[in-house]
N, CA, C and O atoms as a Tinker XYZ file with bonds, in Angstrom:
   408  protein
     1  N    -48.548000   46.781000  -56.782000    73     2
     2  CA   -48.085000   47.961000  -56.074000    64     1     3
     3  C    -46.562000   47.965000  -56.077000    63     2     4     5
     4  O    -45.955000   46.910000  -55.889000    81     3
     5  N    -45.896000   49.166000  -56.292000    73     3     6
     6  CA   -44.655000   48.874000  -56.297000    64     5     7
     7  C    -44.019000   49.883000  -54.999000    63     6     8     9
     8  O    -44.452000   50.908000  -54.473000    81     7
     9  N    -43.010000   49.204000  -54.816000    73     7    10
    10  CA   -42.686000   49.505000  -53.304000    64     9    11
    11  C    -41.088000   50.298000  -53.615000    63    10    12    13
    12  O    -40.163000   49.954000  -54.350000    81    11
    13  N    -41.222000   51.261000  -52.876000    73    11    14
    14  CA   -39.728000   51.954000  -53.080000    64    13    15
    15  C    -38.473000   51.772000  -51.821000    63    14    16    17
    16  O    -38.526000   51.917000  -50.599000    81    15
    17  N    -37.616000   51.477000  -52.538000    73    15    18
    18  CA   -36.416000   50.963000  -51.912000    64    17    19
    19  C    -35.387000   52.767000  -52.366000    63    18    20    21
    20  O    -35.436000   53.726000  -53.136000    81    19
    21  N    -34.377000   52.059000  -50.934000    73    19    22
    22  CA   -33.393000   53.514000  -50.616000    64    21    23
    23  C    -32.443000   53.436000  -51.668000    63    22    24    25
    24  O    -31.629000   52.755000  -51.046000    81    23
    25  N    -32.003000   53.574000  -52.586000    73    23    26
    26  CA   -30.802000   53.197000  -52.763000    64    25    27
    27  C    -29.465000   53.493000  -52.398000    63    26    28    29
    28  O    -28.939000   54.557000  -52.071000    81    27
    29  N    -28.909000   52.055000  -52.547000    73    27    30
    30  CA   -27.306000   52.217000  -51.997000    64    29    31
    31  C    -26.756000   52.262000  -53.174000    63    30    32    33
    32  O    -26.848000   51.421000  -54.068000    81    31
    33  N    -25.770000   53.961000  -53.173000    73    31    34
    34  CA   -25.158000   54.149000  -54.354000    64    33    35
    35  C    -23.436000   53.636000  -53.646000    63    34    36    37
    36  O    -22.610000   52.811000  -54.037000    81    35
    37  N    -23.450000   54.098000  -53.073000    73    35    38
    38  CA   -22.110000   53.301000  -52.022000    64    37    39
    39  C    -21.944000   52.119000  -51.251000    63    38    40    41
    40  O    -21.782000   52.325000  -50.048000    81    39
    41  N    -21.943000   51.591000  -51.417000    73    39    42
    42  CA   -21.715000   49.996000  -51.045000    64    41    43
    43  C    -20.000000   49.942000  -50.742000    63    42    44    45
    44  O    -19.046000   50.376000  -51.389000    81    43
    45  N    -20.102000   49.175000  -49.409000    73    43    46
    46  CA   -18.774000   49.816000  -48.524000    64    45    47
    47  C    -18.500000   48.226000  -48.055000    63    46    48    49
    48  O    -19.360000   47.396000  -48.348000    81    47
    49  N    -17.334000   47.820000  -47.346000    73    47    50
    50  CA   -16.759000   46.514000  -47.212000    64    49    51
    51  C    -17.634000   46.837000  -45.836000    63    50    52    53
    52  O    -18.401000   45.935000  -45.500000    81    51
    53  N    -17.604000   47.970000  -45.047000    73    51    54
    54  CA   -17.856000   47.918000  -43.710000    64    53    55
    55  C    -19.919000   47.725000  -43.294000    63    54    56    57
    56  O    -20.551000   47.361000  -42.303000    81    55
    57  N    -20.267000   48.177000  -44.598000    73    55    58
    58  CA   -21.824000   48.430000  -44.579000    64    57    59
    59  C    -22.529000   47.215000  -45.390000    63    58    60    61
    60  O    -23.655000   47.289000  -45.880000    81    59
    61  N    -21.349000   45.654000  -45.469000    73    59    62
    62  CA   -21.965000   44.793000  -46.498000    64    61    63
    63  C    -23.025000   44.234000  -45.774000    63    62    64    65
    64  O    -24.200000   44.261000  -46.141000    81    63
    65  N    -22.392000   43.478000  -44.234000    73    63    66
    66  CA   -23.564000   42.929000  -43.987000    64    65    67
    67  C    -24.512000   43.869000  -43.180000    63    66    68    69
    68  O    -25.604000   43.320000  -43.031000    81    67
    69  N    -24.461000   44.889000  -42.711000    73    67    70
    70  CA   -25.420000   45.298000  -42.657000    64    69    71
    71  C    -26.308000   45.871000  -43.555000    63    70    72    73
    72  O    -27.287000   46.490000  -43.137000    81    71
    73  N    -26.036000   45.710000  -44.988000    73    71    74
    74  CA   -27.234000   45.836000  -45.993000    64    73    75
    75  C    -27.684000   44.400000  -46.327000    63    74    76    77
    76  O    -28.721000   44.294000  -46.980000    81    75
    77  N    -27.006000   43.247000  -45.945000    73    75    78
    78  CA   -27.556000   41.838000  -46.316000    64    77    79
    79  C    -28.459000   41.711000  -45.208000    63    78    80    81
    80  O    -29.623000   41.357000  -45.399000    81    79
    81  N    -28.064000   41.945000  -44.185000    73    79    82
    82  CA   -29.348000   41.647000  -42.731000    64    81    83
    83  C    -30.700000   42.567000  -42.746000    63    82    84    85
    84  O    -31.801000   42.354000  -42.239000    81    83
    85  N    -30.232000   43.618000  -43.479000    73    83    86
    86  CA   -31.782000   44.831000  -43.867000    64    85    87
    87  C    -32.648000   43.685000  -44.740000    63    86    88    89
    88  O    -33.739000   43.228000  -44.400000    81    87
    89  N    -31.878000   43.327000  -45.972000    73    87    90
    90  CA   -32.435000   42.444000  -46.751000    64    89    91
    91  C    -33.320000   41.483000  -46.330000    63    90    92    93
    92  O    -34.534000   41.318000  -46.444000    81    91
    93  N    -32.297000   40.812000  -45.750000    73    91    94
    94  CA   -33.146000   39.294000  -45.250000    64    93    95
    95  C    -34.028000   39.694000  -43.823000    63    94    96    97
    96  O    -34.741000   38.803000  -43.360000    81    95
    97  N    -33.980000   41.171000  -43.049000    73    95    98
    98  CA   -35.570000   41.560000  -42.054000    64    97    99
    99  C    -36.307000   41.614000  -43.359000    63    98   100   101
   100  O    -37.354000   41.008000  -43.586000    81    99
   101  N    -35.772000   42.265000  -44.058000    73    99   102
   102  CA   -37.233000   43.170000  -44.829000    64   101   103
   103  C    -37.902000   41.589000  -46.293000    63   102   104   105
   104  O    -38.902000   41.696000  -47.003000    81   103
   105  N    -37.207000   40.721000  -46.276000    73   103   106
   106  CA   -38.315000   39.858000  -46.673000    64   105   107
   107  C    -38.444000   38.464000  -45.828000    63   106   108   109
   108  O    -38.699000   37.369000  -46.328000    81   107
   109  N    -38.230000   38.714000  -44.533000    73   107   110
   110  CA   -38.755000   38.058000  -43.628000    64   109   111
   111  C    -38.139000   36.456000  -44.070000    63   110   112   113
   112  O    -39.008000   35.592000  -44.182000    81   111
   113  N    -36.915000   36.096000  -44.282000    73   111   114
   114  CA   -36.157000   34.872000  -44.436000    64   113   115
   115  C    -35.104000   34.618000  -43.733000    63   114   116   117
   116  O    -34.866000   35.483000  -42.890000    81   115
   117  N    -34.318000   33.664000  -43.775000    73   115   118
   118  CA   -32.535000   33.639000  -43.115000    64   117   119
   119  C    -31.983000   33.894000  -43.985000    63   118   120   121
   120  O    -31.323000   34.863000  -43.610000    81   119
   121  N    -31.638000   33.627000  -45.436000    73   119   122
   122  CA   -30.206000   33.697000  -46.453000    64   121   123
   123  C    -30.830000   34.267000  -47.708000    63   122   124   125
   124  O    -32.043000   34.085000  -47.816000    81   123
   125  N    -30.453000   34.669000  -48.299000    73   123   126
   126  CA   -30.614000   35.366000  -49.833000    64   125   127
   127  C    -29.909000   34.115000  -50.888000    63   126   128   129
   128  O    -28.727000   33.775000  -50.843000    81   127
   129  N    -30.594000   33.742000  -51.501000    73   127   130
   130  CA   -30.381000   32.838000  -52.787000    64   129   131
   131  C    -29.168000   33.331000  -53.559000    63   130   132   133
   132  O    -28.152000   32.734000  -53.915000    81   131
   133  N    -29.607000   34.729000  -53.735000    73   131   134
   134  CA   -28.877000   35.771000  -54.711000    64   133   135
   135  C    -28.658000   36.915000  -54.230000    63   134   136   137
   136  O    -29.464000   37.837000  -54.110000    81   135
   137  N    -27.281000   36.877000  -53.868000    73   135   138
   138  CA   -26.896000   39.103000  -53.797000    64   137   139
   139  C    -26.579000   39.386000  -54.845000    63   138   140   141
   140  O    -25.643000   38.796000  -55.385000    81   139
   141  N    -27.172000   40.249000  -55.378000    73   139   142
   142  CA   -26.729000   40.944000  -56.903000    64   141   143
   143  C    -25.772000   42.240000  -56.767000    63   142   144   145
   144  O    -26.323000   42.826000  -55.835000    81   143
   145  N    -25.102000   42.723000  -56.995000    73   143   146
   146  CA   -24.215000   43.544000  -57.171000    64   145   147
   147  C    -24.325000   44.539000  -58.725000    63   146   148   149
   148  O    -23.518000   44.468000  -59.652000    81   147
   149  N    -25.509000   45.404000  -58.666000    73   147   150
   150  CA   -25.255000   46.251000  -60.299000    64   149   151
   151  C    -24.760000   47.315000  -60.734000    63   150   152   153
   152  O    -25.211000   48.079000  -61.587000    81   151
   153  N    -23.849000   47.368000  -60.162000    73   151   154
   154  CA   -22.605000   48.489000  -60.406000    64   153   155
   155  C    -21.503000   48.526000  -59.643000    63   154   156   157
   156  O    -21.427000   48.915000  -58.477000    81   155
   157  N    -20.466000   48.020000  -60.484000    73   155   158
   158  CA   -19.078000   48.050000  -59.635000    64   157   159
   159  C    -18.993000   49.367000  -59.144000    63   158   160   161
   160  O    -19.217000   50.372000  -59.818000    81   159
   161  N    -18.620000   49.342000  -57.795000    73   159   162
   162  CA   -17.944000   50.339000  -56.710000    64   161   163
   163  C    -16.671000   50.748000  -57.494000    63   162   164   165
   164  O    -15.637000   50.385000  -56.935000    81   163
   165  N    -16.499000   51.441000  -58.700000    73   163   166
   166  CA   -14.710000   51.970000  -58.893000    64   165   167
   167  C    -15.232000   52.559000  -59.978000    63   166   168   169
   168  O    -16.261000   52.454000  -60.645000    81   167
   169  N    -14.256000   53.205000  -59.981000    73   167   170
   170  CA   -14.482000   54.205000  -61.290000    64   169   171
   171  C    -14.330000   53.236000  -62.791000    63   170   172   173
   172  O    -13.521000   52.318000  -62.923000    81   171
   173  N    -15.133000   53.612000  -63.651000    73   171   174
   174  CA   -14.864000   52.380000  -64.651000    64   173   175
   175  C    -15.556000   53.270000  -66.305000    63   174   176   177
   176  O    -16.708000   53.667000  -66.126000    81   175
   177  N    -15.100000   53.518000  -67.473000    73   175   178
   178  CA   -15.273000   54.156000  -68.460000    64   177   179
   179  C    -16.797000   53.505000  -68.992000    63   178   180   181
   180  O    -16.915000   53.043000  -70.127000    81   179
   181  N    -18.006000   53.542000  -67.942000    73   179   182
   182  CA   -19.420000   53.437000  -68.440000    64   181   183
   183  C    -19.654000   53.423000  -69.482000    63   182   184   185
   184  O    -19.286000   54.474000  -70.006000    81   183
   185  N    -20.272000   52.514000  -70.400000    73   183   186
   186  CA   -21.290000   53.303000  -71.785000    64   185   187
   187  C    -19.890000   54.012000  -72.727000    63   186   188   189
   188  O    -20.029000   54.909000  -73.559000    81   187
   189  N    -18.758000   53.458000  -72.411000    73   187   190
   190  CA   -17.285000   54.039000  -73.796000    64   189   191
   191  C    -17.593000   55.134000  -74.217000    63   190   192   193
   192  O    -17.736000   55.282000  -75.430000    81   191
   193  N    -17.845000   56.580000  -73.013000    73   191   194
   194  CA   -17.977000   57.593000  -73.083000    64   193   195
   195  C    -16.127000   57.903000  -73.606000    63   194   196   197
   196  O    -15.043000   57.356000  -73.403000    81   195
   197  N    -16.817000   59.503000  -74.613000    73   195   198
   198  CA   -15.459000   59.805000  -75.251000    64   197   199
   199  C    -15.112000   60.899000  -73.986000    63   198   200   201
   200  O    -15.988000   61.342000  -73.244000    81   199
   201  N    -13.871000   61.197000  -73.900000    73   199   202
   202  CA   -13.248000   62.134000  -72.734000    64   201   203
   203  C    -13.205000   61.820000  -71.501000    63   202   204   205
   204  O    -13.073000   62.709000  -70.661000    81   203
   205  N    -13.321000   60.310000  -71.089000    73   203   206
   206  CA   -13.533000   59.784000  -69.985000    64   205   207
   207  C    -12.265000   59.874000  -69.219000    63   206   208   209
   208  O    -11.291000   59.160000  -69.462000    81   207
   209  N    -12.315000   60.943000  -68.110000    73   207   210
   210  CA   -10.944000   61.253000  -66.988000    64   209   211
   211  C    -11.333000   60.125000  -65.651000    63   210   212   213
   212  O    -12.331000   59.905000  -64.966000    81   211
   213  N    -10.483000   59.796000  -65.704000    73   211   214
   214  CA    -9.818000   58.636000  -64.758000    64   213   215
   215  C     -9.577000   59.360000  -62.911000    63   214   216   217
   216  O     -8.394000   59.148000  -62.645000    81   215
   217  N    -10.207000   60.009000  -61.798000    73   215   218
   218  CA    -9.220000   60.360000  -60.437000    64   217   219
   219  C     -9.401000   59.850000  -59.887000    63   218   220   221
   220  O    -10.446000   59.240000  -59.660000    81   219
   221  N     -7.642000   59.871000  -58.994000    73   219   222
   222  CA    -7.075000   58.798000  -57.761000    64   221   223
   223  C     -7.977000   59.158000  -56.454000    63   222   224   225
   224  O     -8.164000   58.459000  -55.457000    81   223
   225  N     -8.556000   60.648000  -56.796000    73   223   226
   226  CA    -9.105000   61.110000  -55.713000    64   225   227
   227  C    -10.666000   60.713000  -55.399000    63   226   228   229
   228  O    -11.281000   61.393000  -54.577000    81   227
   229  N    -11.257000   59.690000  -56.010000    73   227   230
   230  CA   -12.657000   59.127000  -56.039000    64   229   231
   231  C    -12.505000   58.190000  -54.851000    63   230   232   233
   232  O    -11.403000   57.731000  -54.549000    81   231
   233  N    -13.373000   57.971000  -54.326000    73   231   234
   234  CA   -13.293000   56.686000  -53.079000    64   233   235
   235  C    -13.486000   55.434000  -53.981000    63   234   236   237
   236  O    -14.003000   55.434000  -55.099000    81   235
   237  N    -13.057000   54.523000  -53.405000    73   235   238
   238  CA   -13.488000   53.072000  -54.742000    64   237   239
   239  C    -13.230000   51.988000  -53.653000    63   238   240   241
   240  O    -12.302000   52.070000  -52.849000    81   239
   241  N    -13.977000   51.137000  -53.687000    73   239   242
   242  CA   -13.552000   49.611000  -53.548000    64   241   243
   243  C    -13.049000   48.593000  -54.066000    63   242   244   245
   244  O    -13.989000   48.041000  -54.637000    81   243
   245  N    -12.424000   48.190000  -54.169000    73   243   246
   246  CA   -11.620000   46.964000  -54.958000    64   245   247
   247  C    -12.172000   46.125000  -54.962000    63   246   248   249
   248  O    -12.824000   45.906000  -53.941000    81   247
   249  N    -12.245000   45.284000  -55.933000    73   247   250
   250  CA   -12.841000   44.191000  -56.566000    64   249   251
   251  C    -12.453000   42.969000  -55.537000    63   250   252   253
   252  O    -13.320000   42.194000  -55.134000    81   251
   253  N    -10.998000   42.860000  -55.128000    73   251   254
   254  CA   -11.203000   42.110000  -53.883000    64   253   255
   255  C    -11.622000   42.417000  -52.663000    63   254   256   257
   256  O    -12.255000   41.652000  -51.937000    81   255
   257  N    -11.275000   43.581000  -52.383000    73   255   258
   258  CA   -12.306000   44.117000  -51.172000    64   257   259
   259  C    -13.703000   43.845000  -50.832000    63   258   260   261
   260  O    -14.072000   43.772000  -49.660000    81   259
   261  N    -14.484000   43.694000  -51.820000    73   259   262
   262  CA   -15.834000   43.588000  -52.600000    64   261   263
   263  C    -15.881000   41.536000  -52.034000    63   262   264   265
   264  O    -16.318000   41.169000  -50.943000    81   263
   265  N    -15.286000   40.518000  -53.184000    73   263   266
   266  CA   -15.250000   40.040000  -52.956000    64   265   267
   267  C    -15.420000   39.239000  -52.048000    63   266   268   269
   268  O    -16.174000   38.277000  -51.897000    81   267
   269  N    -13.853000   40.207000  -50.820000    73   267   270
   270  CA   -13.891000   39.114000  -49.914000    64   269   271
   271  C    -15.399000   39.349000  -48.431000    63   270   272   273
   272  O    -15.894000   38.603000  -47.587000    81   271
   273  N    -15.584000   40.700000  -48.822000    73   271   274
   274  CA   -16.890000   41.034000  -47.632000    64   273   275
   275  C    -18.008000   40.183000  -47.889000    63   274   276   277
   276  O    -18.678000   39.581000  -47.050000    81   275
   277  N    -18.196000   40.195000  -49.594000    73   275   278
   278  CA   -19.413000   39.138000  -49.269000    64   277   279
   279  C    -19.255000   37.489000  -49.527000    63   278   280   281
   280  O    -20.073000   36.695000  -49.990000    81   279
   281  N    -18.110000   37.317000  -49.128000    73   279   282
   282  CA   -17.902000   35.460000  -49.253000    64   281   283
   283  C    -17.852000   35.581000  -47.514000    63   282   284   285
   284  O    -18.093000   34.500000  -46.977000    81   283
   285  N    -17.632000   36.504000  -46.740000    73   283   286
   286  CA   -17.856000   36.693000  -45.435000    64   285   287
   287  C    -19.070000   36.162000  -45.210000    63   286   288   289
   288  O    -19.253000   35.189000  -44.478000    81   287
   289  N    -20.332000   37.028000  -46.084000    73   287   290
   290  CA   -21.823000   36.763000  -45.949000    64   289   291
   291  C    -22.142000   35.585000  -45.721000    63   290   292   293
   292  O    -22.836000   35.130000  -44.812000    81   291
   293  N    -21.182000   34.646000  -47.286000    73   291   294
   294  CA   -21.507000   33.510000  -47.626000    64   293   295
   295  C    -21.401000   32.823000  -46.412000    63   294   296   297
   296  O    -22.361000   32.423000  -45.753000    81   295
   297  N    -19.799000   32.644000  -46.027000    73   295   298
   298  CA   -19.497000   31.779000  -45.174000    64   297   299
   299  C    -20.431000   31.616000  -43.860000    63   298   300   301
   300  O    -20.605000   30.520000  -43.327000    81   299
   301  N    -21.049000   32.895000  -43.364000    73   299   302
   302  CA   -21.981000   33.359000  -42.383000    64   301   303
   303  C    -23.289000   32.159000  -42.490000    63   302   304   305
   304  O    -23.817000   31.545000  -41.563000    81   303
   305  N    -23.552000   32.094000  -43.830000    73   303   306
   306  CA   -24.816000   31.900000  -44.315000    64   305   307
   307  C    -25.803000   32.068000  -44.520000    63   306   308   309
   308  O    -26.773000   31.327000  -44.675000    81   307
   309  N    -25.546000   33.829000  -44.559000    73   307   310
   310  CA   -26.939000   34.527000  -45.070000    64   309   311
   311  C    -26.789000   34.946000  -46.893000    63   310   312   313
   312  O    -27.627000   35.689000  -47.403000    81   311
   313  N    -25.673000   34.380000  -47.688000    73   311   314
   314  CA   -26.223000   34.781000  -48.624000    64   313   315
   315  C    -25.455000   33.396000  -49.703000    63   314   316   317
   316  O    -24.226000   33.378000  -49.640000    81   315
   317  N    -25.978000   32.522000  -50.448000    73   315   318
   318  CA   -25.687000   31.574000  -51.015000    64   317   319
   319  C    -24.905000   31.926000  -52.375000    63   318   320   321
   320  O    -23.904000   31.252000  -52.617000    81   319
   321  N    -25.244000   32.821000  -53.180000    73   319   322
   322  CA   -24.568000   33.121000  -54.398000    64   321   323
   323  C    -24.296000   34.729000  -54.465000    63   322   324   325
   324  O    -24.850000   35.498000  -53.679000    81   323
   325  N    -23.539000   35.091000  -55.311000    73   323   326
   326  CA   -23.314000   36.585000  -55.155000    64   325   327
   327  C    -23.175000   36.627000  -56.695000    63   326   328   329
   328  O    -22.440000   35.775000  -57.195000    81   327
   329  N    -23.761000   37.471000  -57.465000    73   327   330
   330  CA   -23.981000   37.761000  -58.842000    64   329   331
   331  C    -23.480000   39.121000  -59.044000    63   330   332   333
   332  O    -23.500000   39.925000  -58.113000    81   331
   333  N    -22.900000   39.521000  -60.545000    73   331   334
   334  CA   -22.620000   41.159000  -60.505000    64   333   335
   335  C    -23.285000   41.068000  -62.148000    63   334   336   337
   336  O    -23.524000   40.138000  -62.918000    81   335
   337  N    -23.389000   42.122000  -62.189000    73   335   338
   338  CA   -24.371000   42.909000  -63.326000    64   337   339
   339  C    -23.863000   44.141000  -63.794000    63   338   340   341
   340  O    -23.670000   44.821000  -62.787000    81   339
   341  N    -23.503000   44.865000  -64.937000    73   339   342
   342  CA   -23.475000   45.985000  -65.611000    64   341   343
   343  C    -22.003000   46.347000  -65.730000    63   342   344   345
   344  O    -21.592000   47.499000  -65.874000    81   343
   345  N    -20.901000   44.760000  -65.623000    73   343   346
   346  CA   -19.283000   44.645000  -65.123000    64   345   347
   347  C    -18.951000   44.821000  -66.236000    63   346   348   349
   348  O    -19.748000   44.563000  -67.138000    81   347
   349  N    -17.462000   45.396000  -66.563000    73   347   350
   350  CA   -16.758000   45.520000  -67.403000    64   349   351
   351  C    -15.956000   43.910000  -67.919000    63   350   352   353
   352  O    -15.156000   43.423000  -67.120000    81   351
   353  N    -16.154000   43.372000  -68.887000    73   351   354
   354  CA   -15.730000   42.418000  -69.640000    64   353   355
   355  C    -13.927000   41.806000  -68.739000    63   354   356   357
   356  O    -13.524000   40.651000  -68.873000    81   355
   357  N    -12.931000   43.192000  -67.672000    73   355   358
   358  CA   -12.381000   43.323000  -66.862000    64   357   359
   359  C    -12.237000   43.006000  -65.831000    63   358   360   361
   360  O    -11.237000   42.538000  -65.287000    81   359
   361  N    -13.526000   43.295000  -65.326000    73   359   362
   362  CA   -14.071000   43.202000  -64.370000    64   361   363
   363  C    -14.379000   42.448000  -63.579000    63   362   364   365
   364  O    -14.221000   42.447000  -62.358000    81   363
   365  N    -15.165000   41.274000  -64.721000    73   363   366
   366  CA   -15.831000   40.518000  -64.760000    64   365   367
   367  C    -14.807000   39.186000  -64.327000    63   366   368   369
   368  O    -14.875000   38.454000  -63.340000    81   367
   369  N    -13.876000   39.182000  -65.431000    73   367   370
   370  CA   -12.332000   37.924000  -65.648000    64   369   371
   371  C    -11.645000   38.794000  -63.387000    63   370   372   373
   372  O    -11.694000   38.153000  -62.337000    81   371
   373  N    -11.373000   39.615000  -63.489000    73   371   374
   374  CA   -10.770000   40.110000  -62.521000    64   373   375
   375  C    -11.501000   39.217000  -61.252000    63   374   376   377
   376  O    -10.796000   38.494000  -60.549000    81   375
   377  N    -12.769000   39.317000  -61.056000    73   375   378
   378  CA   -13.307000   38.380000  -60.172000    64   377   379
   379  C    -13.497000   37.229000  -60.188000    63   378   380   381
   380  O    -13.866000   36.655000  -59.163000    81   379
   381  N    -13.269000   36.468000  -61.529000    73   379   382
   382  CA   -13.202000   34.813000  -61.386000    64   381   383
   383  C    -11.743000   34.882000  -61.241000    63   382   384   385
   384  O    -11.551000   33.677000  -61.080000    81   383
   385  N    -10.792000   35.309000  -61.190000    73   383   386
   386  CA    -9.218000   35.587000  -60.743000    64   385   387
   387  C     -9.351000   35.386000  -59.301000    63   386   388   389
   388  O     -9.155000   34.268000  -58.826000    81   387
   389  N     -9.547000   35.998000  -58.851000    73   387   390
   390  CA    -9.516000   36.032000  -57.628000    64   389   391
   391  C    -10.667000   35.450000  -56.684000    63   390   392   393
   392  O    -10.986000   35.951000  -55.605000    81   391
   393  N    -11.300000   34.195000  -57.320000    73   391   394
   394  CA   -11.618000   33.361000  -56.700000    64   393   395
   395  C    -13.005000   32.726000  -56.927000    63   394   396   397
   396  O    -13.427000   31.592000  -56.702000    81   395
   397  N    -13.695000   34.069000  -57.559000    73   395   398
   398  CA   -15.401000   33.740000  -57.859000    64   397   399
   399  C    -15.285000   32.787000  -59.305000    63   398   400   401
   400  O    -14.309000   32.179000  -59.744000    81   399
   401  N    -16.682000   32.911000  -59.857000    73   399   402
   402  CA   -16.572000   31.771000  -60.947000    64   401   403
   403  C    -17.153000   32.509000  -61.791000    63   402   404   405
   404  O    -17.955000   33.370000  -61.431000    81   403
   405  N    -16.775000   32.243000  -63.334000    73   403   406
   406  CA   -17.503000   33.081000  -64.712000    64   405   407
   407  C    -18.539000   32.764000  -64.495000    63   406   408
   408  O    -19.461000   33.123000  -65.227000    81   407
């Protein structure tokens, strides 16, 4: 049976842990092994679409912003590793920069 989840297309520094504590009610544990992260929060040239416009006027989170909310989690100890998925090759180096690991 497959079960449908809300999705969070916005993922916010202020709404982290309260989407990690939904998590860990809704499968009945204390800590998450793995937070996955599959789509950076910022505007980013997807799929090397041609005509791709760049605005200042998009809401975005920063990669350290991002970061530092869920090493918050960590430190808390509801979430042990934090993984990202579908990152720009950028993206990716940008967050072992600033502290995470390749």
């Amino acid at each position: 049976m497959m079960r449908r989840f809300a999705r969070i297309w916005r993922w916010t520094v202020k709404t982290s842990a309260q989407h990690s504590d939904a998590s860990l009610k809704r499968l009945n544990t204390d800590y998450l092994d793995l937070y996955q992260l599959h789509w950076p929060q910022r505007q980013t040239n997807y799929f090397g679409k041609l005509g791709y416009q760049y605005s200042e006027t998009t809401a975005q989170v920063t990669l350290l912003e991002t970061l530092e909310a869920l090493t918050e989690q960590v430190r808390a100890g509801k979430i042990r590793y934090i993984g990202v998925s579908n990152e720009t090759a950028w993206g990716r180096d940008a967050l072992s920069a600033a502290g995470g690991e390749a």
